[in-house]
N, C-alpha and C positions, 0 to 999 in steps of 0.2 A: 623498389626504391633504388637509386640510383646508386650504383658504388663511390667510395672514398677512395681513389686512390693517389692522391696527393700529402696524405697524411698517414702514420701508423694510428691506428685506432687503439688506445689502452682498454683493454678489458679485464676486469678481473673476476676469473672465475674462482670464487673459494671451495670448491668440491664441483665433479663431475655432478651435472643434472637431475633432479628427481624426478620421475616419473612415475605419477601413482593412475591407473588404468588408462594412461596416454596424455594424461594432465603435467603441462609443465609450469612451475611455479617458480618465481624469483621477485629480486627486489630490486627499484632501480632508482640508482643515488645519483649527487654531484660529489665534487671532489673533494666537500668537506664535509661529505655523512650524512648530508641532506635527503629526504626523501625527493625525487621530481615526481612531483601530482600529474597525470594524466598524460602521460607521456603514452605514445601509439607501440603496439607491440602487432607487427603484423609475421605468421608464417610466408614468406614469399612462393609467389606464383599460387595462392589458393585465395579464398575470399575469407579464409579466417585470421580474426584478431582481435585485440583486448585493449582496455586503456586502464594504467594503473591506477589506483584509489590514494588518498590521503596518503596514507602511508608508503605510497612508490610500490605497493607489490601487485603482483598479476596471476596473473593462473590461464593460460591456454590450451587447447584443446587440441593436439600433434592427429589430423585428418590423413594424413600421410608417413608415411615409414620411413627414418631414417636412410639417408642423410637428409636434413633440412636443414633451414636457414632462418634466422629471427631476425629481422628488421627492429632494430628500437628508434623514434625520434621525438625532439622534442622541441619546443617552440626554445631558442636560445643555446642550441646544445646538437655537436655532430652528431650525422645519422651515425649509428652503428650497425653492425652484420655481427652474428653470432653464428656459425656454422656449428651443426651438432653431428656427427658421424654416426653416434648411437642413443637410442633412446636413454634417457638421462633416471638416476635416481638418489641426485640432493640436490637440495636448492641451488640459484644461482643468482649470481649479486652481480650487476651488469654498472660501471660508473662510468658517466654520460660527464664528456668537456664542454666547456663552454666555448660556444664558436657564434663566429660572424656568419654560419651557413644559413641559409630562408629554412623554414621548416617545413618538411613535403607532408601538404595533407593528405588528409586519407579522405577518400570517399566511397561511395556505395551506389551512385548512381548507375552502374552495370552490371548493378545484383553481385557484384563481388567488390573488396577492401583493393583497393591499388588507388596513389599516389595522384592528384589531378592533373599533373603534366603529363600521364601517362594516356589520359581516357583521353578517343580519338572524339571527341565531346565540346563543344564551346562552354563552360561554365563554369560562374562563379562561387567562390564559397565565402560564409558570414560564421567568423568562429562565435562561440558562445561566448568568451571574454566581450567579443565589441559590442555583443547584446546589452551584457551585464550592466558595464563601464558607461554605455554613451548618455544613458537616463531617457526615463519613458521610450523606449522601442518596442514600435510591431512593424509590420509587414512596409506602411508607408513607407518608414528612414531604410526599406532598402533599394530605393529606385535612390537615393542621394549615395549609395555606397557603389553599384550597379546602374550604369549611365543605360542601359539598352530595359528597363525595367520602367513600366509604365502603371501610377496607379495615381485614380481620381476618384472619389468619393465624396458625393451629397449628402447619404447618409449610408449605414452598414449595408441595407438591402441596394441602394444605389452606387454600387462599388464596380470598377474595372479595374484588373490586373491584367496585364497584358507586355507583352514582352516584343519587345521590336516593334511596337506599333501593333501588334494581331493576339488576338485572344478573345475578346468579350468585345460587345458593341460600346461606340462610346457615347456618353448619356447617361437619361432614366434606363435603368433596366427592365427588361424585360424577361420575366421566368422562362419562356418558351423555347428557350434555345440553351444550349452548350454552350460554359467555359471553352476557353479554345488555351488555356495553359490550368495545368493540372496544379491541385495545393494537396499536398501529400503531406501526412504528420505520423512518422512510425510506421508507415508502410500504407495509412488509410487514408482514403479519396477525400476531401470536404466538397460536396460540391456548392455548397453554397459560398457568393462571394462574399455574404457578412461576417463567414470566420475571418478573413483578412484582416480587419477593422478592430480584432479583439487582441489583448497584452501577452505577448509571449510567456510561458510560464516553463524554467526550466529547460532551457533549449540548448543542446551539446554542439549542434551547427545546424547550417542553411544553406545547401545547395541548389545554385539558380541555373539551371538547364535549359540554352535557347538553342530554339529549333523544334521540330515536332519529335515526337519521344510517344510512337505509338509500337515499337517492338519491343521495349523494356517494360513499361508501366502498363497497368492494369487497364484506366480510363486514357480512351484514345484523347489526347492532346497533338491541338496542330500547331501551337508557335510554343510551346515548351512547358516548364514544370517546374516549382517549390517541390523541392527535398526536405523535408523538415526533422529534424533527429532530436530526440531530446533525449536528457540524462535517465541512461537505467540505471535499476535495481542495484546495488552491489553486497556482498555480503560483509565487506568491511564498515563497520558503523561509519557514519557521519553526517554532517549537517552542516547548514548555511541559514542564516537569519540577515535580512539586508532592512532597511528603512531608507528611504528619502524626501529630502524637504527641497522644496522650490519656491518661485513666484507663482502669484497668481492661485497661492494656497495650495501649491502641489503638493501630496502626500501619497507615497507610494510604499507598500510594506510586501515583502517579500518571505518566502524561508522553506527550505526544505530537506528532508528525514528520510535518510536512506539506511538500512542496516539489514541482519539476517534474520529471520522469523523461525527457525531450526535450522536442520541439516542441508535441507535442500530447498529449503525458501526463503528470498527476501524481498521486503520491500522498498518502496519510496511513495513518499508523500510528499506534494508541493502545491503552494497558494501564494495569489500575488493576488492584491485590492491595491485599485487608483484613485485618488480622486482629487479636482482640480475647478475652481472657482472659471469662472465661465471669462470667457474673453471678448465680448460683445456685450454694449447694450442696449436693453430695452428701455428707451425715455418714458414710454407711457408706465410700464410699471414697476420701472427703479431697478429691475433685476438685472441681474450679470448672467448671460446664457452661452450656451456652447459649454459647459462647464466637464468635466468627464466623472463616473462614476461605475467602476467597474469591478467586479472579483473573478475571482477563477479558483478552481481549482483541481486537482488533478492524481489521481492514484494509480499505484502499478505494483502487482502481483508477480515476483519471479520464481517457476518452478523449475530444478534442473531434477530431475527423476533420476538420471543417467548423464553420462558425460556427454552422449549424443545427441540429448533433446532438452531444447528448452522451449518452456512455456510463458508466456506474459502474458498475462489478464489483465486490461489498462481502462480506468473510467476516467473522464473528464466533465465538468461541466462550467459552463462561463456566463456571466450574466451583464448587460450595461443597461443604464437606469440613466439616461444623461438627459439634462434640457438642453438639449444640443442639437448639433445638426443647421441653424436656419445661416438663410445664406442674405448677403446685405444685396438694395439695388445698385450695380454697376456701373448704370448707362443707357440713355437711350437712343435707341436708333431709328429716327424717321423710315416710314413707312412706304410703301405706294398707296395707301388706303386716304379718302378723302380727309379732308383737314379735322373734320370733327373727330375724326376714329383715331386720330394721333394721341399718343399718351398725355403729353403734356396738354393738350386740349381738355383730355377726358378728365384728369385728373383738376384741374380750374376749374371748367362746370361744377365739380364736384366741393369746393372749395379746400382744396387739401393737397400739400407739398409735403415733399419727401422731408425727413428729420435731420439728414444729410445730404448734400450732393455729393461730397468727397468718401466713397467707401471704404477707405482705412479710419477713417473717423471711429470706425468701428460702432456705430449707433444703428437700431431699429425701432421701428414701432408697431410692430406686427400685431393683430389682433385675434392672432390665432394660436396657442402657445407650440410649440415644438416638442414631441417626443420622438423614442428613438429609441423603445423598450426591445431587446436582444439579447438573448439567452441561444444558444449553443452547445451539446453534449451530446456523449454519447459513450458506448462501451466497444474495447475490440478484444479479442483473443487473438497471439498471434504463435504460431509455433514452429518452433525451426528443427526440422531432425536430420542429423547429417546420415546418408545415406550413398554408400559409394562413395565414390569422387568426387559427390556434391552437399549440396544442402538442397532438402525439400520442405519450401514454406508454404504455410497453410494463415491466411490472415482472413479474421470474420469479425465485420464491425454494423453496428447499427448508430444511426446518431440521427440526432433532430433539430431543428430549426423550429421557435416563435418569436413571431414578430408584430410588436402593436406601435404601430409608428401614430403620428399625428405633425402632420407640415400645415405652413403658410404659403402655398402655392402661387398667390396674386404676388408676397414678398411685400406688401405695404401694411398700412393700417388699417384699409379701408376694406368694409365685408364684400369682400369679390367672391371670393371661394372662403368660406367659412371651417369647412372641414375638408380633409384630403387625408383617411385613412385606410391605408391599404393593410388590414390587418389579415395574416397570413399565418400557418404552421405546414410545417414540412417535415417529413421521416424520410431516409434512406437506410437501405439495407448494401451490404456489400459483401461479397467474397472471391479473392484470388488464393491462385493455388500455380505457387510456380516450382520449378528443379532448377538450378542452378548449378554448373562444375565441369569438371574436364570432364569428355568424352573420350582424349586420346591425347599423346603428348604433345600434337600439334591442335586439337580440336576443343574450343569450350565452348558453353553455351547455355542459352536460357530460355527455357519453354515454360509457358504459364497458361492460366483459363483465369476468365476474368467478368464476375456477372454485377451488376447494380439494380436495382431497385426504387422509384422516388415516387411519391405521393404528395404533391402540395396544393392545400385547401385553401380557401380563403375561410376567415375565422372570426366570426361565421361570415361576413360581407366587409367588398370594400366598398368604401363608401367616399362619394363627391358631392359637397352640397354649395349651392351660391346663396352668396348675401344680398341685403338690397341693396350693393351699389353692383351688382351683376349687369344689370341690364345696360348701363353704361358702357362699358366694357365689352360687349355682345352687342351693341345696339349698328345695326347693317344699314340704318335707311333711316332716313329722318321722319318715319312712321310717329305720331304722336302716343302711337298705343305701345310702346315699348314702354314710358312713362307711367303704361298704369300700375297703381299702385298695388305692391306684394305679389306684381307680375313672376318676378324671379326669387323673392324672398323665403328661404325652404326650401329651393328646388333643385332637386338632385337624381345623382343616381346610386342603385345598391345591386354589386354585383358579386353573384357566388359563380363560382367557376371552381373546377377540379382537374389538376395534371395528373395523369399518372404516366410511369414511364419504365419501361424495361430495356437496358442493355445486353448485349453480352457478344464476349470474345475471345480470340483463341490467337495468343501473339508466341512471336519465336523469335532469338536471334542467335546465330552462330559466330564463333571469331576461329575463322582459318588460317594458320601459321604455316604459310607458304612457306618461308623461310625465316629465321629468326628476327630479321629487320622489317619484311613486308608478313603484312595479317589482311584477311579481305573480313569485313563483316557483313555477312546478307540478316534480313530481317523479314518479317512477315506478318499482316494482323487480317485475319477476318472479324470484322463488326458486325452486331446486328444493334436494330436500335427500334423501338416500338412509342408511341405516345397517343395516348388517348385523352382529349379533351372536351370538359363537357363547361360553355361559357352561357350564362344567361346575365343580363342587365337590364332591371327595370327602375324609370322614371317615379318620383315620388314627388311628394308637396308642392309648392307655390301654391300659386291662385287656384284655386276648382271653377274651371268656366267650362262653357259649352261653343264661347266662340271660337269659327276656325282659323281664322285670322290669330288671335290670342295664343291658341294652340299651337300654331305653327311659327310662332317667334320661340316660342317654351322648345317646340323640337329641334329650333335652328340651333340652339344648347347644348340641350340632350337627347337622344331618344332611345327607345329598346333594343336591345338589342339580342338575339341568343342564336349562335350554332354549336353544334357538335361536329369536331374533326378526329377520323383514327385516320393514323401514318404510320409507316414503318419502311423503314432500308438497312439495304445488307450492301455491303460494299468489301475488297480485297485493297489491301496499302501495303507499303514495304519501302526499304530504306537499302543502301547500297554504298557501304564506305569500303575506301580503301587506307590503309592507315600504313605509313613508313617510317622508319626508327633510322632514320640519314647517319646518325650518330647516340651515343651518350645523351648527348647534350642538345638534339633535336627532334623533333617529333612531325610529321605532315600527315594531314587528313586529307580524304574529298568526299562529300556524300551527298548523294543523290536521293532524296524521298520524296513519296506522295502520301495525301492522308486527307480525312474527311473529316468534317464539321458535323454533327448528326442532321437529320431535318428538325426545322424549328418550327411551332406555332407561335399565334399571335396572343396575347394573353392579358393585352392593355387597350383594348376595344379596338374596335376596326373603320379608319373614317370611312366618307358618304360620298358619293358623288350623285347630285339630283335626284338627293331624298335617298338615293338609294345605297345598303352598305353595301360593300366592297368585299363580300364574300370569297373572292380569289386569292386573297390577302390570308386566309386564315394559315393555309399553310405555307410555309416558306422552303425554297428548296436547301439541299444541304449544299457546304462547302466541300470544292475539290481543291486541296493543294497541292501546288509543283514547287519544290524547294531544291535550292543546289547553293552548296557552300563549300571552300576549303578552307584547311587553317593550318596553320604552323604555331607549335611550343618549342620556348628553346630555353635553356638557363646558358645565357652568356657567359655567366662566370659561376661561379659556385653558390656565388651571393645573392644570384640572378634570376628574375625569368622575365620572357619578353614573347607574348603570346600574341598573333594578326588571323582576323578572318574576314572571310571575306563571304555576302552573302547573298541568295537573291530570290524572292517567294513570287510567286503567281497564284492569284486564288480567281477560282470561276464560281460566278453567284457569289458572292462575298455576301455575308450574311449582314447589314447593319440595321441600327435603329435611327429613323428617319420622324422629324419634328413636322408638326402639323398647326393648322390655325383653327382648329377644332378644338372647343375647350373640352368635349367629351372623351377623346384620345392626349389627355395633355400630357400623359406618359409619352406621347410617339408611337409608333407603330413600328414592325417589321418590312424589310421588304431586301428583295438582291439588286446588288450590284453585279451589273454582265461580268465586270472583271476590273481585278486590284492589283497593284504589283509594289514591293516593298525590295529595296536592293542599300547594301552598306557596308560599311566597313567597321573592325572593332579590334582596337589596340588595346592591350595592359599587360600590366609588367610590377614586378616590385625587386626592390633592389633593398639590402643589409648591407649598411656600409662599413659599420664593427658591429661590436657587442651592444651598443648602444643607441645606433640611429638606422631607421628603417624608412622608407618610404613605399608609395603605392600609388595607382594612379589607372585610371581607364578613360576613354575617349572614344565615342561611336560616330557616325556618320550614320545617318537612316533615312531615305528619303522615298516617300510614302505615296503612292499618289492614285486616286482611281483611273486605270486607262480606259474603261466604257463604264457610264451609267447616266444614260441615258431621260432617264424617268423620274430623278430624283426631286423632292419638293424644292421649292426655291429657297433661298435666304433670307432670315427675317426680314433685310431690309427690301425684300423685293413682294413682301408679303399684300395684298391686293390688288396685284398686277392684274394683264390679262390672261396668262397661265398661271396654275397652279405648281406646275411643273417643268421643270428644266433641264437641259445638260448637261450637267455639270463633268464632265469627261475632261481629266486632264488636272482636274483640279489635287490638292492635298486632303490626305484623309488625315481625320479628328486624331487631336492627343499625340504628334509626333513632331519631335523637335528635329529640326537636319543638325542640328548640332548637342550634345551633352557628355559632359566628363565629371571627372572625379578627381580629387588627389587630398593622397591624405601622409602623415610621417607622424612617426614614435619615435620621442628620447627618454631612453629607459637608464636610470641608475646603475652603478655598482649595487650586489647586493651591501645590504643596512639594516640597519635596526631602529626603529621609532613606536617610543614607548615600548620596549621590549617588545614587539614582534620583528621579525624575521624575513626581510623582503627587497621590493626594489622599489625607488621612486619614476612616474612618469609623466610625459606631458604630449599630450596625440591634439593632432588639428587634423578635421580634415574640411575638406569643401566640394561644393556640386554646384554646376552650373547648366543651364540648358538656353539654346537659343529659343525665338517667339514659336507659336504654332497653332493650329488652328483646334477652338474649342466648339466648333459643328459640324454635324455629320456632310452637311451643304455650307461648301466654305461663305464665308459671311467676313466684310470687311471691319463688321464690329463686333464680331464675337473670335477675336483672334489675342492672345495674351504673349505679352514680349517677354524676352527673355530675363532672366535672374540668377542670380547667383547667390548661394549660399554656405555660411561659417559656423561649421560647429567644434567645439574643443572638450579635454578633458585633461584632470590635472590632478594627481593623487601620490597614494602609497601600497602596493598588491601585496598582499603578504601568501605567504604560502598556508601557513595556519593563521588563526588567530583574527585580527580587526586588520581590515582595510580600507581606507577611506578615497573617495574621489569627489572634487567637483565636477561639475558639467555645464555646458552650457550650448544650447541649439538655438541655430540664426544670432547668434554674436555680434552680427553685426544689424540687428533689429529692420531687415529688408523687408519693405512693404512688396507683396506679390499674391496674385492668384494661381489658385491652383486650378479651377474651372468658370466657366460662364455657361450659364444655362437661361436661356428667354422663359419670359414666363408664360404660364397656360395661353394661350387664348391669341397670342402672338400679336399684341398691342402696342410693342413697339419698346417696352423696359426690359431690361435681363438682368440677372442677377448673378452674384461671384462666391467660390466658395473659397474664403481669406483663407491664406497657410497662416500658421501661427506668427506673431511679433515674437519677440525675441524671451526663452525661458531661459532658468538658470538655476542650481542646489546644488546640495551635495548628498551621497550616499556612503553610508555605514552598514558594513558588515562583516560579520562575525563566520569564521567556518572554522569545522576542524573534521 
C-alpha cells in the first residue's frame, strides 16, 4: 500500500502487541470509539490479510518474522502503516481518521493480497456495498458498472459474457465449445454460462480481469475472468436480514448467519429469493410473463485446526422457476426469397397479424408458453496451508447443471414450431492445486496443476416439433402438396447426444524484481483438452405416407441425423509482462500473451448441402490468440487514480456460431473464422473530492471487426439469394459497441443518527451508455441496435449496526431499448428482441449487527 507521507499518522497503541503462536490481534476504531466494520488488514509484501468483523477486531496470521509491517485501510479513512520490530504480546487498538483519500482495494487476482493500482493487470473491482445498495443485481448490472463487459442473454442456457468483445459466441449457444472468460466463485470454475443469470448471494467483491489470464487461473481463459469472493466464515457472531419491495411486484428477501461453532470452527449461512410480476403481455391469455422467481442458497464450513491451515467446506445451490425468457417480434426484414416466402405474405395467407407492431408495447401472443426451469449447485473443499514463504492451496469442487427450458421459437401465435425443448443436465468435477509465495527476496511466484471434468446429457431428449402452420413457413415452391393436410402437423425431431470432456493443465507464473522499480513476469501453461461426442437425431410424427415426393418436403424440414466425434489437443501459451513503478504514484505495464480456445464440437445439428449433412462441420478447430497490451496506473493526487490501456488481440479460426435458414439447425451451427482482430482503448479514474463527494467513471473504445472469413452465411436480409454464402471480411463482429462508458458519484453525510442508529446518509447516481452495434454473427443492416444510455440511482441511510434503509431505482429514466435481436428459426424474414427492462424502483430494509 502506498505510504502516507504528507501527513502524521495518529496511532495509538495501548500495549505492545499480543502474539499468541504467531497470531496478531487487535481492534480498529474511528476517533469517537466507533468500531470500523471491515476495514482491510494486510501484512505487506506477503498475500496475507484479514478484514475486521462487526466489532472492528481482527486476528492475523504474522508468516514472517519480525520486523513487519501492517497496512490498515478503510473506505472513508487514511491508510495507516503499523511497523512492529518484535513479535507482539497484547492486543493493539489501531484509530483510523477520516480522510478525503480513495480507499486502495485489495485484491487476489495474483494469488496474492496487494492493492489493485499495484497489479500490472487491467481490472476492475465491484465492492459488495454496490451489490447490496443498487437492488436486484447479478452479473448483467456489471457490464453498466464495467464499459469493456459484454453480456446478452435469451435465456440462462443462451447467455454470453464476454469481455472486450471475445469470450463465448454471440447468439443461441452452443454446448460444444469453451467459455473464452473464466467465472470463478471462491476459487471455483462455473462453466456453465446459466450460473451468470442467477442472484448474487453474499458477495465481499467482484473482480473483472480483461485480457487472457491462463498463467494464474486454473481454466485456460482467452479474453479474461470473473473473480468472485464472497463473505467468509467469521468467528465473531453476526448477521444481516435485508427485505425489498418494488414495482412490478418486486420482492426480494435476503439474510445471513455467521458465527463460531467451537474453538476452531465457524460458520455462515446465507439465502436470497426473488420474485417479480412479469413485464410483458400475453393478450391471448391475459398473463404478465418474464416475471423472475428465484432462491438460493448457500453454506460454509470453517475449520482452522492450527494457525497454518485452514479449511472451508462450502455448498450452494440455486434454483429459477420463471415464465420468463420470451422475446417480442422486432421487425421485419424483406428477403431475397420470392414474394410468397416473405413474412408478411405468409402470415396473410394465413390470416393473422402481429398483436403489435411497436415492440415496447411490450405485448405477445405466443402459443407456446415459456419456461426457463434452472437450478445450479454444488459443493467445494478448499484448503489453504501456509508452508514456507507461501501458501499451498488445494480447491475440490463438484457442481451441476438442470435445465428444462420450453421456448416459442416462430415468436408468434401461430403453431409454427410448437415445442423447442432442449432439456439438458450437466455435472463437472474440478481440482487445482497451486503454491503461492516468495521464492527469494527479489523472486515470487505461483505454480499450480489444474484438471476439469464435464458430462452433459440431454435429458432425456431435445426435442423440435411443428405445428400446422409449418408448412407455410417451409413451403419452397408453389408445390400444391405442401398443402396436404397434417403434412407437418406433429412433425419433429428428438435428439439425444452425450459431451463428455476432460481438461487438464500445468500453469506457472514468476515476478522478478530486477530492481525495486522494474519486475519482469514470465508465465507458462501446458493444456491438454479431450471431448468425446456421441449425437443421434431422429424424425418423428406428421403424416405416415409412402410418397416420395411427401417425404422429401417432410426432410426439406428435418431429417436424421447421427455422428460420433473424439478430439483432443495439447497446446503450450504464455504471457510476458514487464511491469515499472516510474514513481509512488505511477505504475506502467506491457504484456505480450498467447493462449488457446480448446477445440469445439457441433452439438446443435449440422446443416445440409444437396441432401447431404456437412459432416466436416462436426468438429471445429481451436482458437489461437495473439494479445499485446500496455497500461499505465497513476493516483494524480492522493484523492486520485487515473488508469489508460491500450489494447490489441488477433485470434486465428475464431471460433463463432453462425445462423442458418434451416429450421432443423435453428440453434446455428459452429464454424471458424480465418481470422478476428479486436484493438482499444480503456480510461478510468475515480477521484474523492472531501469526505463527502466521490466520483467515478470509465470509457472504452473497441473496435472489433473480422479481417478474413470468407465462408460465412449471408444476412437475413440476403437470405434466398443465389449463395448461400459470403464474405463477409471486414465486416464488425456481433455484440461490440465502438463506444461505452460509465460514470457514476457518491454524497455521503456527516456521520448521524436516524431513529437511533448510527451512520451516514447518501445519494449515488450512476449511468451507462453504449454506442449501436451489431446483433449478428453476419453483419445484417437490420439486425443492428442503436445506442442507449442509461440511469440508475440510489438514495438512503448505511448504518454501521443496526437498520439501514435505501431506495433504488434502475433506468430512471424509463429508456426503451434492446439488448439483442435474434431472427427467427427458419429465416422467414421477422426477428425478434430481447427488451432490457422499463424502468424499476423500491426500497430496501436491513437489519445487521
Amino acid at each position: 500500500m502506498k505510504k502516507i507521507v504528507q501527513v502524521i499518522l495518529p496511532i495509538l497503541l495501548l500495549a505492545n502487541v499480543a502474539l499468541a503462536q504467531g497470531v496478531v490481534v487487535g481492534k480498529i476504531k474511528d476517533r469517537e470509539g466507533l468500531p470500523v466494520v471491515a476495514a482491510t488488514v494486510v501484512i505487506k509484501g506477503t498475500n496475507t490479510y484479514t478484514v475486521a468483523d462487526a466489532e472492528g477486531q481482527f486476528k492475523i496470521t504474522a508468516q514472517k518474522q519480525a520486523p513487519f509491517t501492517l497496512a490498515i485501510s478503510s473506505v472513508g479513512f487514511k491508510p495507516q502503516e503499523v511497523r512492529l520490530t518484535e513479535l507482539p504480546n497484547s492486543p493493539l487498538t489501531i484509530t483510523l481518521i477520516d480522510d478525503n483519500l480513495l480507499n486502495e482495494v485489495v485484491v487476489t487476482a495474483r494469488r496474492r493480497s496487494e492493492t489493485v493500482q499495484e497489479v500490472p493487470i487491467p481490472i476492475s473491482v465491484v465492492g459488495g456495498t454496490t451489490v447490496e445498495e443498487a437492488g436486484a443485481f447479478n452479473v448483467n448490472r456489471i457490464k453498466e458498472l464495467v464499459p469493456t463487459v459484454q453480456l446478452y442473454s435469451s435465456n440462462p442456457r443462451n447467455t454470453t459474457l464476454n469481455i472486450r468483445g471475445l469470450g463465448s459466441t454471440f447468439g443461441l449457444t452452443n454446448d460444444g465449445i469453451d467459455p473464452g472468460v473464466g467465472f470463478y466463485v471462491d476459487g471455483v470454475y462455473y462453466a456453465r454460462p446459466a450460473a451468470t443469470t442467477l442472484d448474487f448471494i453474499d458477495i465481499e467483491q467482484i473482480e473483472v480481469l480483461r485480457g487472457p489470464q491462463g498463467t494464474l487461473f486454473g481454466k485456460n481463459t482467452t479474453a479474461g475472468a470473473f473473480n468472485v469472493t464472497t463473505r467468509a466464515p467469521s468467528f465473531t457472531p453476526g448477521a444481516n436480514f435485508e427485505v425489498s419491495y418494488g414495482n412490478y411486484g418486486y420482492i426480494q428477501a435476503k439474510s445471513s448467519v455467521t458465527g463460531p461453532l467451537g474453538k476452531k470452527f465457524a460458520g455462515r449461512l446465507s439465502f436470497s429469493g426473488t420474485q417479480r410480476d412479469g413485464v410483458l403481455e400475453n393478450v391471448i391469455t391475459q398473463k404478465s410473463v418474464n416475471d423472475l422467481n428465484n432462491l438460493g442458497l448457500r453454506g460454509q464450513l470453517l475449520f482452522v485446526p492450527t494457525d497454518n491451515i485452514k479449511i472451508t467446506l462450502a455448498a450452494d445451490a440455486s434454483r429459477q422457476r420463471p415464465d420468463g425468457y420470451a422475446q417480442v417480434v422486432a421487425g421485419v426484414a424483406p428477403t431475397l426469397r420470392p414474394a410468397y416466402r416473405q413474412f408478411e405474405q405468409i402470415i396473410a395467407d394465413l390470416n393473422y397479424d402481429l398483436p403489435s407492431r411497436n415492440p415496447f408495447d411490450r405485448k405477445i401472443d405466443h402459443d407456446t408458453p415459456w419456461r426457463s426451469g434452472n437450478e445450479l449447485g454444488g459443493v467445494s473443499l478448499n484448503i489453504d496451508a501456509n508452508i514456507g514463504p507461501g501458501t499451498l492451496t488445494s480447491t475440490t469442487a463438484w457442481r451441476y447443471w438442470n435445465w428444462d427450458p420450453s421456448n416459442d421459437r416462430d415468436f408468434t401465435g401461430l403453431p409454427v414450431l410448437t415445442l423447442s425443448q432442449a432439456t439438458s443436465k450437466h455435472a463437472q468435477w474440478t481440482q487445482e492445486v497451486r503454491y503461492a509465495g516468495d521464492i527469494s527476496s527479489r523472486l515470487s511466484g505461483v505454480i499450480g496443476l489444474f484438471a476439469i471434468g464435464q458430462d452433459l446429457q440431454t435429458d432425456p431428449v431435445h426435442t423440435e416439433e411443428s405445428g400446422a402452420a409449418q408448412w407455410r413457413f417451409s413451403q419452397s415452391s408453389t408445390s400444391p402438396l405442401w398443402q396436404t393436410p397434417g403434412l407437418f402437423d406433429g412433425y419433429g425431431i428428438r435428439t439425444t447426444s452425450r459431451l463428455q470432456t476432460f481438461g487438464a493443465a500445468v500453469f506457472g507464473q514468476v515476478d522478478w524484481a530486477i530492481t525495486e522499480r522494474l519486475h519482469v513476469l514470465p508465465g507458462l501453461r501446458f493444456n491438454y483438452d479431450q471431448k468425446k461426442v456421441d449425437f443421434n437425431r431422429q424424425t418423428y410424427g406428421g403424416l405416415q405416407t409412402e410418397d416420395p415426393a411427401l417425404i422429401a418436403l417432410k426432410r426439406a424440414v428435418y431429417t436424421d441425423q447421427a455422428f460420433n466425434a473424439e478430439v483432443d489437443e495439447s497446446n503450450l501459451s504464455g504471457q510476458l509482462t514487464l511491469a515499472y513503478k516510474a514513481s509512488t504514484s505511477m505504475n506502467a505495464f506491457a504484456t505480450y500473451s498467447n493462449s488457446y480456445k480448446p477445440v469445439g464440437v457441433n452439438l446443435g445439428g449440422l446443416p445440409t448441402a444437396n441432401g447431404e449433412i456437412l459432416l466436416d462441420l462436426a468438429r471445429i478447430k481451436p482458437e489461437y490468440v495473439s494479445h499485446f497490451e500496455v497500461g499505465i496506473k497513476t493516483n494524480p493526487t492522493p484523492q486520485s487514480t487515473l488508469n489508460i490501456v491500450l489494447h490489441n488481440t488477433d485470434i486465428k479460426d475464431y471460433q463463432t456460431n453462425v445462423q442458418t435458414a434451416e429450421v432443423g439447425v435453428n440453434r446455428g451451427y459452429l464454424a471458424n473464422a480465418e481470422r478476428v482482430r479486436v484493438l482499444g482503448i480503456e480510461l478510468d479514474g475515480n477521484i474523492r473530492l472531501n469526505n463527502h463527494l466521490s466520483f467515478n467513471g470509465a470509457v472504452a473504445y473497441t473496435d472489433g471487426k473480422y479481417v478474413s472469413f470468407k465462408n460465412a452465411p449471408v444476412p437475413l436480409e440476403e437470405t434466398g439469394g443465389e449463395a448461400a454464402f459470403k464474405d463477409i471480411s471486414g465486416g464488425a463482429l456481433p455484440g461490440i459497441s465502438k463506444w461505452a462508458g460509465s460514470l457514476g458519484g457518491e454524497l455521503v453525510s456527516n456521520p448521524g443518527n436516524f431513529f437511533g442508529q448510527h451512520g451516514k446518509f447518501f445519494l449515488a447516481v450512476d449511468s451507462y451508455s453504449r454506442s449501436s452495434f451489431s446483433s449478428s454473427p453476419s453483419p445484417s443492416k437490420y439486425l443492428n441496435i442503436g445506442g442507449y444510455a442509461l440511469v440508475n440511482a440510489r438514495l438512503g441511510f448505511r448504518a454501521t449496526d443496526g437498520l439501514s434503509i435505501f431506495l433504488w431505482s434502475r433506468n430512471l429514466l424509463d429508456r426503451d431499448y434492446f439488448e439483442q435481436l435474434l431472427p427467427a428459426a427458419g429465416n422467414a424474414g421477422h426477428y425478434a428482441g430481447v427488451l432490457g427492462d422499463p424502468r424499476t424502483f423500491g426500497v430496501t430494509l436491513r437489519y445487521s449487527f
